[in-house]
N, CA, C and O atoms as a CHARMM CRD file, in Angstrom:
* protein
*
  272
    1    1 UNK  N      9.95900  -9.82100 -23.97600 PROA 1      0.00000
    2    1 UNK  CA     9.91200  -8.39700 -23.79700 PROA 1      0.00000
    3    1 UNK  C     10.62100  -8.05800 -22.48100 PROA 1      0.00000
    4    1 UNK  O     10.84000  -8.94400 -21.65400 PROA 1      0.00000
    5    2 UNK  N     10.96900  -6.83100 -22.28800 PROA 2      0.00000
    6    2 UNK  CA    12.13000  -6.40200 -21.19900 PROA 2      0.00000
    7    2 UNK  C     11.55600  -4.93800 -20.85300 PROA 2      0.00000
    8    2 UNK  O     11.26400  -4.12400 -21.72900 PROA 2      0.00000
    9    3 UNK  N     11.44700  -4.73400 -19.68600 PROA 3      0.00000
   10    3 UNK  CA    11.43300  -3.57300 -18.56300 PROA 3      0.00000
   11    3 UNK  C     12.34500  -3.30500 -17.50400 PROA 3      0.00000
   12    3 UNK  O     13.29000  -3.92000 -17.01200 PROA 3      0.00000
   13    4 UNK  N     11.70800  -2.04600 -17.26300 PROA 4      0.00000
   14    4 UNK  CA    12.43600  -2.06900 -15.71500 PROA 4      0.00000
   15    4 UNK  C     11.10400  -1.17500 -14.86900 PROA 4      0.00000
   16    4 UNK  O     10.19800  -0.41300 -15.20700 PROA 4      0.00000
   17    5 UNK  N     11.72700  -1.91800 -13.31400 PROA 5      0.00000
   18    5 UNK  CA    10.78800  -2.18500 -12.38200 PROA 5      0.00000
   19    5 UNK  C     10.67000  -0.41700 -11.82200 PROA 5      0.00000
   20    5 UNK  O     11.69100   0.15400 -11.43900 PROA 5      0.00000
   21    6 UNK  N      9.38300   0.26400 -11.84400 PROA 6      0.00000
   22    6 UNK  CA     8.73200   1.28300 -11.47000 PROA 6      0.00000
   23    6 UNK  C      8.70700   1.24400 -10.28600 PROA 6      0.00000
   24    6 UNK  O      9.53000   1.54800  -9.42200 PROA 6      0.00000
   25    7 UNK  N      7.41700   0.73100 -10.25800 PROA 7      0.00000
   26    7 UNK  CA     6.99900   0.29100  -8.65500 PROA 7      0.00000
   27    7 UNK  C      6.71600  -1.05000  -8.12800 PROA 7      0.00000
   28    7 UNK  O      6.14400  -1.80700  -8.91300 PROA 7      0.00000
   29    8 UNK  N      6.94000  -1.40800  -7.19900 PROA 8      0.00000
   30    8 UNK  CA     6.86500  -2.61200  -6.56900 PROA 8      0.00000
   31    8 UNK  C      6.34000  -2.62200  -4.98500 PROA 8      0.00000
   32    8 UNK  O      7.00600  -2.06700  -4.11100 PROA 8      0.00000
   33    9 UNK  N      5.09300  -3.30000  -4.69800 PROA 9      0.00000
   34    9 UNK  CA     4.91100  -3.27800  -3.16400 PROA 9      0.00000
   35    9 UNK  C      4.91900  -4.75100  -2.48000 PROA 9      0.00000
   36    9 UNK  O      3.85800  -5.36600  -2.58500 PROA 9      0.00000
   37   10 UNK  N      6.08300  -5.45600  -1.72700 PROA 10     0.00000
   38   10 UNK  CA     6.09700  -6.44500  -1.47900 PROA 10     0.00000
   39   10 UNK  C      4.58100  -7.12100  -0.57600 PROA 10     0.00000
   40   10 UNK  O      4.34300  -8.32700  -0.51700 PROA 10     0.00000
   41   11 UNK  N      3.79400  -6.15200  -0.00700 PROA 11     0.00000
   42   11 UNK  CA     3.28500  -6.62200   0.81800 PROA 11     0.00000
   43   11 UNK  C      2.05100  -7.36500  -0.22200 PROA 11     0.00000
   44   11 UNK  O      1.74000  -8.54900  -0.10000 PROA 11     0.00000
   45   12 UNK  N      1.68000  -6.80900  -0.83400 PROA 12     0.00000
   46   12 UNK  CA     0.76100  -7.54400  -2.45200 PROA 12     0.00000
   47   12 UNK  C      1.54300  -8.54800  -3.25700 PROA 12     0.00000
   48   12 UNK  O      0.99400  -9.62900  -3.46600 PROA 12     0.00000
   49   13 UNK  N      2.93800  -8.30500  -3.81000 PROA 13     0.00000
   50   13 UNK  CA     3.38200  -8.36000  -4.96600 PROA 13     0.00000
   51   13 UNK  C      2.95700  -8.47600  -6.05300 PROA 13     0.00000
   52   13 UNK  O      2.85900  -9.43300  -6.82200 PROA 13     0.00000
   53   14 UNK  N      2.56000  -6.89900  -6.13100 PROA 14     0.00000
   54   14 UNK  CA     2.22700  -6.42300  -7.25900 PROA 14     0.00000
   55   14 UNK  C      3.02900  -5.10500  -7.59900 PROA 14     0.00000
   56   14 UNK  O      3.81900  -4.63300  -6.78100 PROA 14     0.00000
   57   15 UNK  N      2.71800  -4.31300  -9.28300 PROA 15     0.00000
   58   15 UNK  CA     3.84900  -3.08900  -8.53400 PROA 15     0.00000
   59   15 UNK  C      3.86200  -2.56800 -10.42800 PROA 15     0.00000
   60   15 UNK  O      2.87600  -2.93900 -11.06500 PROA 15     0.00000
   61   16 UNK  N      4.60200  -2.01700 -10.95200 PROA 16     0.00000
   62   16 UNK  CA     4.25300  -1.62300 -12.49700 PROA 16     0.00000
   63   16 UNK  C      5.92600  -1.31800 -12.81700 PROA 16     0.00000
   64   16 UNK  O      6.78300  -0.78200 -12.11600 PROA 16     0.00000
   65   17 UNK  N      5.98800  -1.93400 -14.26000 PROA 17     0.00000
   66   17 UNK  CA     7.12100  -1.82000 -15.30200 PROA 17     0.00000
   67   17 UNK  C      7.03600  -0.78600 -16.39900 PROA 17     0.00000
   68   17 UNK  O      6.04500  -0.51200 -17.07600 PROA 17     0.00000
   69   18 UNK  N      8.09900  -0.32200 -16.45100 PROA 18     0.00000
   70   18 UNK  CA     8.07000   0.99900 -17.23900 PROA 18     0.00000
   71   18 UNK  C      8.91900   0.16100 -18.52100 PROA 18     0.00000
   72   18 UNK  O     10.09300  -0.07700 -18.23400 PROA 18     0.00000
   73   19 UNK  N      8.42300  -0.35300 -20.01900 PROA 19     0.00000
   74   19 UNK  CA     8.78800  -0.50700 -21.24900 PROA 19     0.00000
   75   19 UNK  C      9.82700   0.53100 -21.76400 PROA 19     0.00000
   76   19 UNK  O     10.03000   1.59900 -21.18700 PROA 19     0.00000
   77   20 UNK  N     10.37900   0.18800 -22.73900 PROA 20     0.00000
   78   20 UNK  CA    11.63200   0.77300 -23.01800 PROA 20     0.00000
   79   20 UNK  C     11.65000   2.03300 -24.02800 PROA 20     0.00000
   80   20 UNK  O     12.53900   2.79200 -24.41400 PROA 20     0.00000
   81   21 UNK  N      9.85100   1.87300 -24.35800 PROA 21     0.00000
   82   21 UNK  CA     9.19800   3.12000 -25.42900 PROA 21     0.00000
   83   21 UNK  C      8.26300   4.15200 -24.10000 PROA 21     0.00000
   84   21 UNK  O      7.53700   5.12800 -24.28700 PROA 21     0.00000
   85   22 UNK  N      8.64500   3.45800 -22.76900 PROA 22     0.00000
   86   22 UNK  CA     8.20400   4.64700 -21.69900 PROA 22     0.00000
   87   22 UNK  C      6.68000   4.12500 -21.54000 PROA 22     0.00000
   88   22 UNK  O      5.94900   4.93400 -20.96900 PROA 22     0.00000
   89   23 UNK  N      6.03500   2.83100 -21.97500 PROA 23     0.00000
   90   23 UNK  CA     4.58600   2.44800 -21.38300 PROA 23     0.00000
   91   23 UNK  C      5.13700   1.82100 -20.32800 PROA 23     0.00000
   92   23 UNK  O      6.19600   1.31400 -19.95700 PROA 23     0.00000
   93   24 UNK  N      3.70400   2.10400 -19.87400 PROA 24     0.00000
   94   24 UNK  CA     4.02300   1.58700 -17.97900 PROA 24     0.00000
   95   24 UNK  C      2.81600   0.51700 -18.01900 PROA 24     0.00000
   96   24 UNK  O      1.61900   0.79100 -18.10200 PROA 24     0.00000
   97   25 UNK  N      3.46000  -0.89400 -17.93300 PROA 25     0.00000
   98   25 UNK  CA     2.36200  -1.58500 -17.59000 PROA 25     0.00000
   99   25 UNK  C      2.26700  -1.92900 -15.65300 PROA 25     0.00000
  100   25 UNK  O      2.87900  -1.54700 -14.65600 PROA 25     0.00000
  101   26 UNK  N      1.50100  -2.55100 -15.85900 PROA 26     0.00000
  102   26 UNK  CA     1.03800  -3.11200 -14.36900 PROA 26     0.00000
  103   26 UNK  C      0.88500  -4.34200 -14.15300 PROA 26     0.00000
  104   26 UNK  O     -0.01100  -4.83400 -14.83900 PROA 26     0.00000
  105   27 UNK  N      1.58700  -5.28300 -13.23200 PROA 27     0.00000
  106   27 UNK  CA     1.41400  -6.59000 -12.74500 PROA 27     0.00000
  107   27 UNK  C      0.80700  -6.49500 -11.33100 PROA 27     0.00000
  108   27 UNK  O      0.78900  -5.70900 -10.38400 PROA 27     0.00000
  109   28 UNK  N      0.08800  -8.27000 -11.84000 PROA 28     0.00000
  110   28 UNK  CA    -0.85100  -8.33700 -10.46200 PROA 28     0.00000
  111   28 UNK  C     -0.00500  -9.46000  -9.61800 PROA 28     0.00000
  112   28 UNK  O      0.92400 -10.07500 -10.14000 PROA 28     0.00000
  113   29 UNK  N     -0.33600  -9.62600  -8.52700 PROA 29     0.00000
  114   29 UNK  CA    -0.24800 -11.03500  -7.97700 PROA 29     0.00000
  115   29 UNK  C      0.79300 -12.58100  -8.48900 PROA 29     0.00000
  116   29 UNK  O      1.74900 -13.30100  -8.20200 PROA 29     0.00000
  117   30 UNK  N     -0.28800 -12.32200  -9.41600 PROA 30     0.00000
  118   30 UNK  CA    -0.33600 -13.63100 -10.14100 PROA 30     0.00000
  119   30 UNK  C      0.75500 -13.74100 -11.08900 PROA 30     0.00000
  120   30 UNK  O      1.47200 -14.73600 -10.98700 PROA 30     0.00000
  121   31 UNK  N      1.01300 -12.85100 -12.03500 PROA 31     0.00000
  122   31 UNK  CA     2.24800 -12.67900 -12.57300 PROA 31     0.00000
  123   31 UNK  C      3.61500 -12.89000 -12.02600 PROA 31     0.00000
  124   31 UNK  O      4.60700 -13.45700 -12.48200 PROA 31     0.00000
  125   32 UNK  N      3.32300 -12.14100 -10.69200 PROA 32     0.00000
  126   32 UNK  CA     4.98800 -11.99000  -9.96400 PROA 32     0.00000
  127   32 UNK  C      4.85900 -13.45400  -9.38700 PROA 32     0.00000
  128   32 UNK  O      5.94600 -13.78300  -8.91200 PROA 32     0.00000
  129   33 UNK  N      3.77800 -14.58700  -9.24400 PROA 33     0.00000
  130   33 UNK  CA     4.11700 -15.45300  -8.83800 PROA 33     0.00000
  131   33 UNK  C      4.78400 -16.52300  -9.51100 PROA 33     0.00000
  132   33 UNK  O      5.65500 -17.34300  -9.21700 PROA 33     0.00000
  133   34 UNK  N      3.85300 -16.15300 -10.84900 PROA 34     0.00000
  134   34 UNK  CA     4.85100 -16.86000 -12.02200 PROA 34     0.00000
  135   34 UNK  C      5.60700 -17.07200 -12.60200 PROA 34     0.00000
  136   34 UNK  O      5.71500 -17.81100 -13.58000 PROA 34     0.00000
  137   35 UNK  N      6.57900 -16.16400 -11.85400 PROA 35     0.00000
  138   35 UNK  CA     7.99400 -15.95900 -12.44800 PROA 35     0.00000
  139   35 UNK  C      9.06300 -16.55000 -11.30200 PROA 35     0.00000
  140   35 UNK  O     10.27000 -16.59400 -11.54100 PROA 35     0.00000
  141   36 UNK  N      8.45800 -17.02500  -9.96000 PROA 36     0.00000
  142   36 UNK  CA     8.94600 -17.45000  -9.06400 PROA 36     0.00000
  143   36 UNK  C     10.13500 -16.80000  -8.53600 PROA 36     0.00000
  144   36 UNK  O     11.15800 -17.45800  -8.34700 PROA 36     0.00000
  145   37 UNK  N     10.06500 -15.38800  -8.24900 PROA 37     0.00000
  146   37 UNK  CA    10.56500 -14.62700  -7.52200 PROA 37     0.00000
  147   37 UNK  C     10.32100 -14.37100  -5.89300 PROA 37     0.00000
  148   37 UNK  O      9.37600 -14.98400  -5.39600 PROA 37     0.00000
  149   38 UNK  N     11.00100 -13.62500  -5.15300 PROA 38     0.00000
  150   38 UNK  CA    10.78800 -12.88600  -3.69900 PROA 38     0.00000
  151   38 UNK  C     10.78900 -11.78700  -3.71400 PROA 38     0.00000
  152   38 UNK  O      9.66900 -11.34700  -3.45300 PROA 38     0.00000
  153   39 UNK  N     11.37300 -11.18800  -3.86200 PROA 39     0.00000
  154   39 UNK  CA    11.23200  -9.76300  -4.19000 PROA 39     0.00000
  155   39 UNK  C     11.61500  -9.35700  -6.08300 PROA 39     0.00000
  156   39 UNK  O     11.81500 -10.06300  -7.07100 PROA 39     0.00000
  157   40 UNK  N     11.55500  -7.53700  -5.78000 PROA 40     0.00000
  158   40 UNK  CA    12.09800  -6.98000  -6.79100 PROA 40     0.00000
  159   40 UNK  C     12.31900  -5.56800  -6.30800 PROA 40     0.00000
  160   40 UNK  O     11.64500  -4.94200  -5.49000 PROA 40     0.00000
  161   41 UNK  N     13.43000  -5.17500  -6.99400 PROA 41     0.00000
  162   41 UNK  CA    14.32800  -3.74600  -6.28100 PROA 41     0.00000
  163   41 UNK  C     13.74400  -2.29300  -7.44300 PROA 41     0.00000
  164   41 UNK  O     14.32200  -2.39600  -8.52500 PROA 41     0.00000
  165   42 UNK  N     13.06000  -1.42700  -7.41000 PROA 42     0.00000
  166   42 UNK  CA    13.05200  -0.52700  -8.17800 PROA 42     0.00000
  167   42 UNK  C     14.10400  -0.17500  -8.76900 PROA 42     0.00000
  168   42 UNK  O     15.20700  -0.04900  -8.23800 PROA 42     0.00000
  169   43 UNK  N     13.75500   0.06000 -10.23400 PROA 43     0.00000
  170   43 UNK  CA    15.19900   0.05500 -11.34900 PROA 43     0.00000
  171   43 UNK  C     15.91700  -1.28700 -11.91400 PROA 43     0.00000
  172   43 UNK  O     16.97000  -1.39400 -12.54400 PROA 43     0.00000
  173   44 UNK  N     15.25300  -2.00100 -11.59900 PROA 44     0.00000
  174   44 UNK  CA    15.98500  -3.58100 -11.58900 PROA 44     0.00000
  175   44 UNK  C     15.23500  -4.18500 -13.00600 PROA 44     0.00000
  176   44 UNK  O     14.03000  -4.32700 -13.21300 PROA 44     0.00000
  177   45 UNK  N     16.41500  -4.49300 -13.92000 PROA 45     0.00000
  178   45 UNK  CA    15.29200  -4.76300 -15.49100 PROA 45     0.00000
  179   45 UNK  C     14.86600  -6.17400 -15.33000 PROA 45     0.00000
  180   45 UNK  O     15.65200  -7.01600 -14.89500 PROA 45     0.00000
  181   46 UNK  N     13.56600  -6.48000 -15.68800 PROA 46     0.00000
  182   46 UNK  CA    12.99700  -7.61300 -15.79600 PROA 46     0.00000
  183   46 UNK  C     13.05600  -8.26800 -17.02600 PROA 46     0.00000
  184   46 UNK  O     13.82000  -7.95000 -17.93700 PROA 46     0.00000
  185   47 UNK  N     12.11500  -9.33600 -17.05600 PROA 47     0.00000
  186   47 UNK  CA    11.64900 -10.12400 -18.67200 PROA 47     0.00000
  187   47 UNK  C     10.29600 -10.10700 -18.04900 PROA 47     0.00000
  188   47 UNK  O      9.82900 -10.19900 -16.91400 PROA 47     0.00000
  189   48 UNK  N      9.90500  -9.96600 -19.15300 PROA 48     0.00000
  190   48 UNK  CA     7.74600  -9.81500 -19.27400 PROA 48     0.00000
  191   48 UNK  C      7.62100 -10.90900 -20.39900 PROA 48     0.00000
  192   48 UNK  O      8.45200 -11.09200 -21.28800 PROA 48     0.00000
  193   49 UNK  N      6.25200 -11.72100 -20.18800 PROA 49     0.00000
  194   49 UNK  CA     5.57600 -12.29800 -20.86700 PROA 49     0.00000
  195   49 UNK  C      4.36100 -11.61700 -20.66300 PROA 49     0.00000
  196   49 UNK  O      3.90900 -11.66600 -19.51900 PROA 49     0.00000
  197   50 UNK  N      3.45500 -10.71800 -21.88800 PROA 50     0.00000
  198   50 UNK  CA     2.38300 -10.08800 -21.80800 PROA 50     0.00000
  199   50 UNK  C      1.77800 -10.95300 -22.95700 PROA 50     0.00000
  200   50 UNK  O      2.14000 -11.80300 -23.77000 PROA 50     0.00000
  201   51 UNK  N      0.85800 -10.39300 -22.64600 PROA 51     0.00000
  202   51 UNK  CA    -1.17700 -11.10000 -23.27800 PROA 51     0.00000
  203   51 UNK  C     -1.75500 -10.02200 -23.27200 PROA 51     0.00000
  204   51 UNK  O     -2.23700  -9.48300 -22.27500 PROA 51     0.00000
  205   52 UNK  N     -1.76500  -9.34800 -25.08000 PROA 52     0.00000
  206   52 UNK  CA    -2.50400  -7.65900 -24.78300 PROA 52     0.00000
  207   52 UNK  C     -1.34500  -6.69000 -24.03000 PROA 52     0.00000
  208   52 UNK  O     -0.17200  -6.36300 -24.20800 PROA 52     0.00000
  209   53 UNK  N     -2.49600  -6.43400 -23.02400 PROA 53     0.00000
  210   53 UNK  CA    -2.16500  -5.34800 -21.75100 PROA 53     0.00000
  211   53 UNK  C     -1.54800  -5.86600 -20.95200 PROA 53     0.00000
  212   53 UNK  O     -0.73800  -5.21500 -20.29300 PROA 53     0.00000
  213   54 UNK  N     -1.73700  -7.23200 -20.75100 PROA 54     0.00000
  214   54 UNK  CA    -1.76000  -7.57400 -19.57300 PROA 54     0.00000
  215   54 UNK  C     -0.33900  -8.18500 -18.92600 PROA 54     0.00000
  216   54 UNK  O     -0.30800  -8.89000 -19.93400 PROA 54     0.00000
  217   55 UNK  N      0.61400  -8.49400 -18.34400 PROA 55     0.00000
  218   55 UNK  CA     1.75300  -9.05900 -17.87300 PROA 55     0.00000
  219   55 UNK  C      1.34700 -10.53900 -17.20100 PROA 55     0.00000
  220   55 UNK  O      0.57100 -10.50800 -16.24600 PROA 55     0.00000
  221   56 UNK  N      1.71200 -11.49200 -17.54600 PROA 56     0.00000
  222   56 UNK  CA     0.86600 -12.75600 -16.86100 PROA 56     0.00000
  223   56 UNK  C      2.42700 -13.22700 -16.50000 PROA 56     0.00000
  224   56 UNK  O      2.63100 -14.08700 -15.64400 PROA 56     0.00000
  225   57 UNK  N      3.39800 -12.64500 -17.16300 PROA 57     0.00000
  226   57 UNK  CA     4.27000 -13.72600 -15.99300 PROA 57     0.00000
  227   57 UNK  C      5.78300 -12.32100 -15.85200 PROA 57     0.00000
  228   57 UNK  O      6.18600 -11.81600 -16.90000 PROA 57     0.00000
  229   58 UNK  N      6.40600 -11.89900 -14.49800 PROA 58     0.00000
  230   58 UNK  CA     7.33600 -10.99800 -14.26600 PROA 58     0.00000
  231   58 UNK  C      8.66500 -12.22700 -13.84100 PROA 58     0.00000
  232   58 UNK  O      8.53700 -13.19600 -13.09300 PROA 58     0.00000
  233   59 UNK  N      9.91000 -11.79000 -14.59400 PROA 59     0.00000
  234   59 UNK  CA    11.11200 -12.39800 -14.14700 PROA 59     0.00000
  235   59 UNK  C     12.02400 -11.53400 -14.12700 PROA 59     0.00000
  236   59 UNK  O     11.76700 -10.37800 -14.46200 PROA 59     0.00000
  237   60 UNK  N     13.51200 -11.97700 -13.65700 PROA 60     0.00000
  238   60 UNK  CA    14.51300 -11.40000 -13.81700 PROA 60     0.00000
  239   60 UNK  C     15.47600 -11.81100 -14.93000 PROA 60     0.00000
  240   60 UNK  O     15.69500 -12.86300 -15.53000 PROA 60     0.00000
  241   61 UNK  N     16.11500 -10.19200 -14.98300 PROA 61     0.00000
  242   61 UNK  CA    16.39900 -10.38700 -16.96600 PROA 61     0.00000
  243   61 UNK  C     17.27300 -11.39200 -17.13400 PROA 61     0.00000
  244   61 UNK  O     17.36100 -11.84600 -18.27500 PROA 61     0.00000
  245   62 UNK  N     18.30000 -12.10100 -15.83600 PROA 62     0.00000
  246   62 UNK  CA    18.88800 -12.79400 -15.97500 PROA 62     0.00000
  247   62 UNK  C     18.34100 -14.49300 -16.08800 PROA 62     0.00000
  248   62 UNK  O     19.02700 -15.50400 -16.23600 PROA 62     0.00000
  249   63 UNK  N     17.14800 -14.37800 -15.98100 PROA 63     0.00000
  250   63 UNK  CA    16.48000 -15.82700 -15.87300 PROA 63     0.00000
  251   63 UNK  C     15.96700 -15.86700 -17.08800 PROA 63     0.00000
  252   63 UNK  O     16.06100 -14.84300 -17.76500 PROA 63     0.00000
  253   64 UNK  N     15.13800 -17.35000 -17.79500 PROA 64     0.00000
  254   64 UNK  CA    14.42000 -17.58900 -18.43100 PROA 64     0.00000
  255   64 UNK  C     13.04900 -17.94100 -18.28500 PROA 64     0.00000
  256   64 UNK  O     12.69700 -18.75000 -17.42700 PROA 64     0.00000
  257   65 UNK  N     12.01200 -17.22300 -19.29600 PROA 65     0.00000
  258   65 UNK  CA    10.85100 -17.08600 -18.89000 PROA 65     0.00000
  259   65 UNK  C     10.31000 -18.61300 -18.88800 PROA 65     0.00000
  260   65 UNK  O     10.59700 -19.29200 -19.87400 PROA 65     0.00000
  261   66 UNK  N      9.42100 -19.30000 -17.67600 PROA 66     0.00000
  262   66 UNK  CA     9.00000 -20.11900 -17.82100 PROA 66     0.00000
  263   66 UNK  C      8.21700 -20.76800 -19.07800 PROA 66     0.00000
  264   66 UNK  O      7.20200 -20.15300 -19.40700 PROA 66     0.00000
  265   67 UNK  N      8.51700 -21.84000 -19.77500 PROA 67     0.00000
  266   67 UNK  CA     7.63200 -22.64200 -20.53300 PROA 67     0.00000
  267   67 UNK  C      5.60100 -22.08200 -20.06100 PROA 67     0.00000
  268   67 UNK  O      4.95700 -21.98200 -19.01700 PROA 67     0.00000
  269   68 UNK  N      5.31000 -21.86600 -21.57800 PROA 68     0.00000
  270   68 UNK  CA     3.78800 -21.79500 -21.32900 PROA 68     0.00000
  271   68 UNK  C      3.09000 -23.17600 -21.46000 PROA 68     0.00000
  272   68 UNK  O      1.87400 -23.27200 -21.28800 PROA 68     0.00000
């Protein structure tokens, strides 16, 4: 699945993706760690691995989502 980045607050890294049908999910922590990033730039499209609601892993669209 593919977004682009809403909000983002480096000092958490956490921050919310706006879906391409306009839902806005929300990542925690833990997600943005799992995607083994440093930052992320508002407007910048990602790759999502979600569970439900939930986003458990945030990347960049140019990467591949880690093996579960």
């Amino acid at each position: 699945m593919q977004g682009t980045v809403r909000t983002y607050d480096a000092e958490t890294r956490s921050g919310s993706v706006l879906l391409d049908d306009g839902t806005e999910l929300l990542f925690d922590t833990a997600a943005f760690d799992a995607g083994g990033l440093r930052l992320l730039r508002l407007g910048q499209r990602v790759n999502l691995a979600v569970e439900g609601e939930r986003i458990t892993v945030i990347t960049l669209s140019t990467f591949p989502l880690p093996p579960r």
